[in-house]
C-alpha positions in Angstrom: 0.0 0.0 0.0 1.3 3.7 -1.1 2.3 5.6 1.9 1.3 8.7 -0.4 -2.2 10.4 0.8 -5.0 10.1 -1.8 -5.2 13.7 -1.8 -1.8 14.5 -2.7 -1.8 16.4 -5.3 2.0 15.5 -6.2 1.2 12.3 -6.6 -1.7 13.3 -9.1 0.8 13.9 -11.3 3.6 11.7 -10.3 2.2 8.8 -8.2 2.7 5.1 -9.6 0.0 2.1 -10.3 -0.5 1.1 -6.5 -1.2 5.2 -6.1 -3.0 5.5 -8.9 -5.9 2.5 -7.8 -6.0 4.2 -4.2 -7.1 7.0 -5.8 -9.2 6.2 -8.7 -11.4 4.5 -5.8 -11.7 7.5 -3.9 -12.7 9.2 -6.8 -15.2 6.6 -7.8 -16.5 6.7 -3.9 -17.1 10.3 -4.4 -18.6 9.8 -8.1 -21.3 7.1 -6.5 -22.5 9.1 -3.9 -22.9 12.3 -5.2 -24.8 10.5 -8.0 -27.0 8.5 -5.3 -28.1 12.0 -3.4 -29.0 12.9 -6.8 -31.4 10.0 -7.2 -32.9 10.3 -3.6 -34.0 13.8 -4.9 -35.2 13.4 -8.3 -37.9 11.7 -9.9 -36.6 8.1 -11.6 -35.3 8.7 -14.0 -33.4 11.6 -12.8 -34.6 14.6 -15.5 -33.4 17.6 -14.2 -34.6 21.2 -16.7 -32.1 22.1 -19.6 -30.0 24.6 -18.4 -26.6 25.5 -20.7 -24.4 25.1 -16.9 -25.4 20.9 -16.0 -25.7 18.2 -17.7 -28.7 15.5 -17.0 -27.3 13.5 -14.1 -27.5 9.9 -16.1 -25.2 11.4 -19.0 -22.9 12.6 -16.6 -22.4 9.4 -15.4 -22.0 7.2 -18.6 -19.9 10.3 -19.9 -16.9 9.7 -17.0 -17.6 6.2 -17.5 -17.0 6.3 -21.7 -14.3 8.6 -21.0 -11.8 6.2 -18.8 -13.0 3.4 -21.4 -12.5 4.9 -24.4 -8.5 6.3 -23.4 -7.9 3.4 -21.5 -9.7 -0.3 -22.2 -10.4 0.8 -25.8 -6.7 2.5 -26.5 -4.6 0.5 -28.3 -2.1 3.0 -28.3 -2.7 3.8 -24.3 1.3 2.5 -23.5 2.6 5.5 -26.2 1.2 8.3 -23.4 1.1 11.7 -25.2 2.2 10.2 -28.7 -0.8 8.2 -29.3 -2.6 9.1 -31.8 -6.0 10.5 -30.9 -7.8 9.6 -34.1 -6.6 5.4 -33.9 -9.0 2.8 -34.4 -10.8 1.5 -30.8 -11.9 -1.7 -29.6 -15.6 -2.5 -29.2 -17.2 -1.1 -26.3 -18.9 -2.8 -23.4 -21.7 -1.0 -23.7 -23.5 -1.0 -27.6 -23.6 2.7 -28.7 -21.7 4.0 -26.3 -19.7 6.5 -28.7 -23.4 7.9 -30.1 -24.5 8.6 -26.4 -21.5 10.0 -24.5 -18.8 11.6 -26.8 -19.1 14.9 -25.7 -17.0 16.0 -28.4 -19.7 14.9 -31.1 -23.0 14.9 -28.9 -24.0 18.7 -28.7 -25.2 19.8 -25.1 -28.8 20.5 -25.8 -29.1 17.0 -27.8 -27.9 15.4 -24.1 -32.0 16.0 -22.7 -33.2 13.9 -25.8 -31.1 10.9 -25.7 -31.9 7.2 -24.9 -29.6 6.7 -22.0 -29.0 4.0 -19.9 -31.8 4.0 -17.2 -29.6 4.6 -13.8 -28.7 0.8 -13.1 -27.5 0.7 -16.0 -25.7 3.3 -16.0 -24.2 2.3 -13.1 -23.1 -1.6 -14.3 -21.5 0.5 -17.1 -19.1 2.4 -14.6 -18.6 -0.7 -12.7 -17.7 -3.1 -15.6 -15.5 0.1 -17.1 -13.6 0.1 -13.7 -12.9 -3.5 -13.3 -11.3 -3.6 -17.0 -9.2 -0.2 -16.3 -7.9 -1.5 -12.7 -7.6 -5.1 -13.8 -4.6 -2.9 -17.0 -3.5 -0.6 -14.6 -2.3 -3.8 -12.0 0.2 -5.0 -15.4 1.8 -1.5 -16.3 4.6 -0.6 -16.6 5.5 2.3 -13.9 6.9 4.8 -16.6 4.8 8.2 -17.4 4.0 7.0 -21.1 2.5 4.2 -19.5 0.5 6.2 -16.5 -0.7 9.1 -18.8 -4.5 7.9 -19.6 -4.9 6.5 -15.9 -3.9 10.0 -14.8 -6.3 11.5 -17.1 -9.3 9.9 -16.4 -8.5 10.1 -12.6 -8.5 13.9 -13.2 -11.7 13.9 -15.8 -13.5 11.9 -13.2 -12.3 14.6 -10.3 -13.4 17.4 -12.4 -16.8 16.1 -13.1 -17.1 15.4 -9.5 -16.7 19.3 -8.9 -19.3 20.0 -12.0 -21.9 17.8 -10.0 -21.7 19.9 -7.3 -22.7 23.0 -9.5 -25.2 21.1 -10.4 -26.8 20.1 -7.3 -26.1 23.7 -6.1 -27.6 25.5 -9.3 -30.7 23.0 -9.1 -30.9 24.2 -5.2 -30.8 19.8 -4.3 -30.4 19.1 -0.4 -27.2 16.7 -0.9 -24.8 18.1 1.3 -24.1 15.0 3.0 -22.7 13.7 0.0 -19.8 16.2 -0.9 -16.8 17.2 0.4 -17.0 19.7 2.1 -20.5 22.4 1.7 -18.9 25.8 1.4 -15.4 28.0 1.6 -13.9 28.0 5.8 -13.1 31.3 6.3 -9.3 31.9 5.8 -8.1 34.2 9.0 -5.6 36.4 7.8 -7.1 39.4 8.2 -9.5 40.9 6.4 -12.2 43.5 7.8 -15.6 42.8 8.6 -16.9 44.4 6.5 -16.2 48.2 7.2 -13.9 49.1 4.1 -11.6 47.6 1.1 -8.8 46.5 3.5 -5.7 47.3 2.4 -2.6 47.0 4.0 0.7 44.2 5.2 -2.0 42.7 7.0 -2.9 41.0 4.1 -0.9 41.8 0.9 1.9 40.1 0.1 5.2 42.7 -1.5 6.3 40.7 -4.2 9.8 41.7 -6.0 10.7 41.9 -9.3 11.5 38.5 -10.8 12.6 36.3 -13.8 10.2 33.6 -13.6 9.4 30.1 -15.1 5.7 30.1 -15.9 4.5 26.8 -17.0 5.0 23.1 -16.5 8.2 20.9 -17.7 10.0 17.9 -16.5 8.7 14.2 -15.8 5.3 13.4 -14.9 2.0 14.0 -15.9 0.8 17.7 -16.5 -1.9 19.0 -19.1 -1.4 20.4 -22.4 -2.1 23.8 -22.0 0.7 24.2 -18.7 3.3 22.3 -21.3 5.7 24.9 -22.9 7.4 26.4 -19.7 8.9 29.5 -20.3 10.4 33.0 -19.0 8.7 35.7 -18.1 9.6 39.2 -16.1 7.9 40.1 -13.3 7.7 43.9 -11.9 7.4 44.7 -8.5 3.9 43.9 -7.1 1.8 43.6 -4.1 -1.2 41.0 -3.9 -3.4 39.8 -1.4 -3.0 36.8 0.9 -6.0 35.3 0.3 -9.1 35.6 -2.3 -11.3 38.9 -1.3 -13.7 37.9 1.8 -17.5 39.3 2.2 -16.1 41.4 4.8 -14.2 43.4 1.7 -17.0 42.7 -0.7 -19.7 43.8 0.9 -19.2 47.6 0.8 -19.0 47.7 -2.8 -22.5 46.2 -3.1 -23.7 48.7 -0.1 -22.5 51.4 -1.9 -24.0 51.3 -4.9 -21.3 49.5 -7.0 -23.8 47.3 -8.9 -25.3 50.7 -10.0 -22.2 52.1 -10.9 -21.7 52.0 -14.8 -18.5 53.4 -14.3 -17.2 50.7 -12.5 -17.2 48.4 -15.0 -16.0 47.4 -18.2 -18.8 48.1 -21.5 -19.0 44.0 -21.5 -19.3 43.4 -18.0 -22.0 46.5 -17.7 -23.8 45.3 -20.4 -23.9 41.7 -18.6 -25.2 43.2 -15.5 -28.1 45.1 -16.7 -29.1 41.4 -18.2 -28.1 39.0 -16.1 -27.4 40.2 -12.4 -30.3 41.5 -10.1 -27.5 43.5 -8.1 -25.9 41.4 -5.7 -23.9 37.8 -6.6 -25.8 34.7 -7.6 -27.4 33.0 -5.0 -27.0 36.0 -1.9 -29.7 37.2 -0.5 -30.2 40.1 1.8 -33.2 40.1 4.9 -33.3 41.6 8.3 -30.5 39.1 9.4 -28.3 39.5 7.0 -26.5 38.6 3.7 -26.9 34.8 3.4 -25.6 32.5 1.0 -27.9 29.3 -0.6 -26.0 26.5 0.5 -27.6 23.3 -1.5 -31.1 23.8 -1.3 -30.7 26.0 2.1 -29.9 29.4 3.3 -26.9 30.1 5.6 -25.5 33.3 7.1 -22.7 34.4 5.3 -19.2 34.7 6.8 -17.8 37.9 6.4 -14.0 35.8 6.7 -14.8 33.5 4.4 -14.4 34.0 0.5 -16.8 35.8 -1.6 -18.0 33.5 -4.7 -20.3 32.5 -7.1 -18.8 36.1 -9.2 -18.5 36.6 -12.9 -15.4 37.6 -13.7 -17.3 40.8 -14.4 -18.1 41.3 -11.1 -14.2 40.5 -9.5 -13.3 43.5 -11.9 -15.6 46.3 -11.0 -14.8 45.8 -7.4 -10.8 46.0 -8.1 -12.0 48.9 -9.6 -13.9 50.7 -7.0 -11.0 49.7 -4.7 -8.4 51.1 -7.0 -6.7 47.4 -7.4 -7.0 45.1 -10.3 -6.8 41.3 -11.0 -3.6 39.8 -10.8 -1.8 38.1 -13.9 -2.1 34.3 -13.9 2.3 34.3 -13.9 2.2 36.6 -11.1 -0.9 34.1 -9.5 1.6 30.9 -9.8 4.5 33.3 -8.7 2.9 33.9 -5.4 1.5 30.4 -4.7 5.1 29.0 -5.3 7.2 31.3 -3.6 5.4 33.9 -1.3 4.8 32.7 2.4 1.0 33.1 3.6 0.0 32.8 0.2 -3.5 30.9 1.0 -5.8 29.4 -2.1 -7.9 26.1 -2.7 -11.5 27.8 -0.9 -12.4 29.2 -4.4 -11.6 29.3 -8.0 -10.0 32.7 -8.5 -10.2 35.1 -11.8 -6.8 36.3 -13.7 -6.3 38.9 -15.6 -4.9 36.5 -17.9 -6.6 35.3 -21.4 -6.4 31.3 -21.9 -4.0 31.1 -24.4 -1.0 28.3 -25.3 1.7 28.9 -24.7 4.7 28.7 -26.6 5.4 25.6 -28.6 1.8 24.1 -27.4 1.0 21.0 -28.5 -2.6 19.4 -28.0 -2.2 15.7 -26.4 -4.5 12.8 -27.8 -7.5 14.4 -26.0 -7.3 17.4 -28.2 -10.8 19.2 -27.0 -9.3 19.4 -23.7 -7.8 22.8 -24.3 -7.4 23.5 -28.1 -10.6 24.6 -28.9 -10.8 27.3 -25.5 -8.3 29.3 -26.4 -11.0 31.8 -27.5 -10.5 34.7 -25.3 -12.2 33.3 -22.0 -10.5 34.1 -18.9 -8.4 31.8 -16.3 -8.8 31.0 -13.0 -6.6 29.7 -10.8 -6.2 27.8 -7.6 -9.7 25.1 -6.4 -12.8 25.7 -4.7 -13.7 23.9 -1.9 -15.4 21.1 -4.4 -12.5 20.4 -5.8 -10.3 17.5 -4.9 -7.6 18.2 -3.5 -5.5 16.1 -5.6 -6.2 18.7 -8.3 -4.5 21.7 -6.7 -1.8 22.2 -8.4 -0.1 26.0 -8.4 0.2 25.2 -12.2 -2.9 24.6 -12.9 -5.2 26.2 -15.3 -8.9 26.7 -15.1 -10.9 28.3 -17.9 -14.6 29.4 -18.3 -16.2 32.2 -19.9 -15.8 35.5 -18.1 -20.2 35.8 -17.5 -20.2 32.6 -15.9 -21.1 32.5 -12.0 -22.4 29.5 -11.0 -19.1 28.6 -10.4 -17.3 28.3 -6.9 -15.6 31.1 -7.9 -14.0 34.3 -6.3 -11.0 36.3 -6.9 -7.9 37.9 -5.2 -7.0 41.7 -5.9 -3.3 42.8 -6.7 -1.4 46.2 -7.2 1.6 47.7 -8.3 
């Protein structure tokens, strides 16, 4: 047995066979009973209504399932890691039209609502047969990264859906708490007002020096396309916060009129609020108690130390502009997680300033719509919410969503020069 935690996130991206089934259970464990909460609370066959931000619950499943299937039991060229060709012919599935039901790259979203899925049973003997074939492989590899890639990559898809589940369950307003994680961001503690100004100061800023920095992933192990070409960039001198901005920060600019505010904003970020935001973030609301935060189908007082989330990107850059700050860079971001002390992250997905673009020399691995076809001007976040495992919180690793999207357990930090 691996002395290595499951949740390490090191061993994500380094961690051998024996590793690699430790986790892939704990995944799974996670996958099953998110999935069953979801049943309790839904009618049988689990429909949930269309919205562009889920996915119905029964595709999700069969999806993660077809996903470690098709890169692992039905790769011929699994052993060649990143050199296998993503086009090669595949082995028959275990489950008949598998590639017509859950290829997201050829099944459009809104056709996902109209399919004949698996009924949930079966949905689940599917994941189970999927498993036994991918852990019954991964027991005769050879422990070389080539080798590891596609287990690694479906241990990650699986995490990552695992996280999309819980936006689900949260955007649908579903009581299944007792089947994630963790329920909401723990207030961080380094400082930050309650609430009676920006808060600004070395209480909670880190001064950052100028610096020649590597940006980017290289070396062994496994790391996704869009971090491969590492490369040099120059930092100026900059200050950023210690953690992501707290309701105790966040809060004024709402009470004083900074949804209002047209100036405050960018002409694309003003534009989404007069049409999408009702003047406070999604899912807040304000009564005689308080600003409280839906919480999975409930209402909870908000804690003015803990992270502020659920923004548009939008909305993380009208406050740094009514505080006079701005959004830090994603290379100064992994600068500071890497090398500043009291740098804290991993309560919520944090906004750049940064486009998602390749970098240089990028080439797509075999899963090619992993990145290639998001580098389309969307924003990156950085960091992991409190729904994401923690095996997949890597300083290096980039998120990316469109910037009007804030259903997400997402915040931001501010920075200065």
């Amino acid at each position: 047995m691996t002395l290595l935690s499951v949740d390490d996130a090191g061993a994500a991206r380094h961690g051998g066979a024996a590793w690699l089934a430790e986790a892939l259970a704990d995944s799974r464990r996670h996958t099953l009973r998110l999935f069953a909460a979801l049943r309790g609370q839904l009618p049988p066959d689990m429909p949930v209504r269309y919205s562009p931000e889920v996915n119905p619950p029964r595709w999700e499943l069969g999806h993660v399932a077809w996903f470690e299937e098709r890169w692992i039991a039905r790769n011929p060229e699994r052993l060649r890691g990143v050199a296998a060709r993503p086009q090669g012919p595949l082995a028959a599935s275990v489950l008949a039209r598998s590639d017509a039901l859950y290829d997201s790259s050829r099944v459009a979203h809104t056709a996902r609502w109209h399919l004949d899925l698996p009924d949930a049973e079966r949905s689940l003997r599917y994941a189970g047969l999927v498993r036994e074939r991918t852990l019954a492989l991964l027991s005769g590899q050879p422990e070389d990264d080539d080798a590891l890639y596609f287990f690694r990559l479906a241990l990650a898809h699986e995490d990552m859906h695992a996280e999309a589940g819980a936006y689900m369950a949260q955007h649908l307003a579903l009581p299944v708490a007792g089947a994630l994680r963790r329920t909401g961001p723990a207030g961080m503690g380094t400082g930050t007002g309650t609430g009676t100004g920006i808060g600004i100061g070395a209480d909670i800023e880190i001064d950052c020096r100028a610096s020649d920095f590597v940006l980017g992933s290289r070396g062994p192990g496994f790391a996704f396309d869009n971090e491969r070409g590492a490369h040099a960039v120059h930092l100026d001198d900059f200050r950023i916060d210690r953690e992501a901005v707290t309701w105790g920060r966040f809060l004024p600019f709402i009470e004083a009129g900074g949804y209002d505010d047209a100036s405050l904003w960018t002409p694309e970020g003003w534009a989404w609020r007069r049409k999408h935001s009702a003047g406070r973030p999604r899912h807040m609301s304000l009564d005689e108690g308080g600003w409280h935060r839906a919480a999975f189908g409930q209402w909870v007082l908000a804690d003015e130390a803990a992270p502020v989330m659920h923004l548009s990107c939008f909305e993380a850059q009208a406050w740094c502009r009514w505080a006079g700050r701005r959004l830090p860079t994603e290379a100064e971001w992994e600068f500071a997680a890497l090398t500043a002390e009291g740098f804290a992250w991993g309560e919520v997905w944090e906004w750049t300033a940064s486009l998602f673009a390749p970098y240089p020399g990028f080439q797509p691995h075999p899963y090619a719509d992993y990145s290639q076809p998001w580098f389309d001007g969307r924003p990156v976040l950085r960091g992991g919410s409190f729904a994401t495992a923690p095996r997949m919180k890597h300083p290096r690793y980039r998120n990316y969503f469109p910037p009007e999207r804030n259903d997400l357990f997402a915040g931001f930090r501010s920075c200065a020069a």
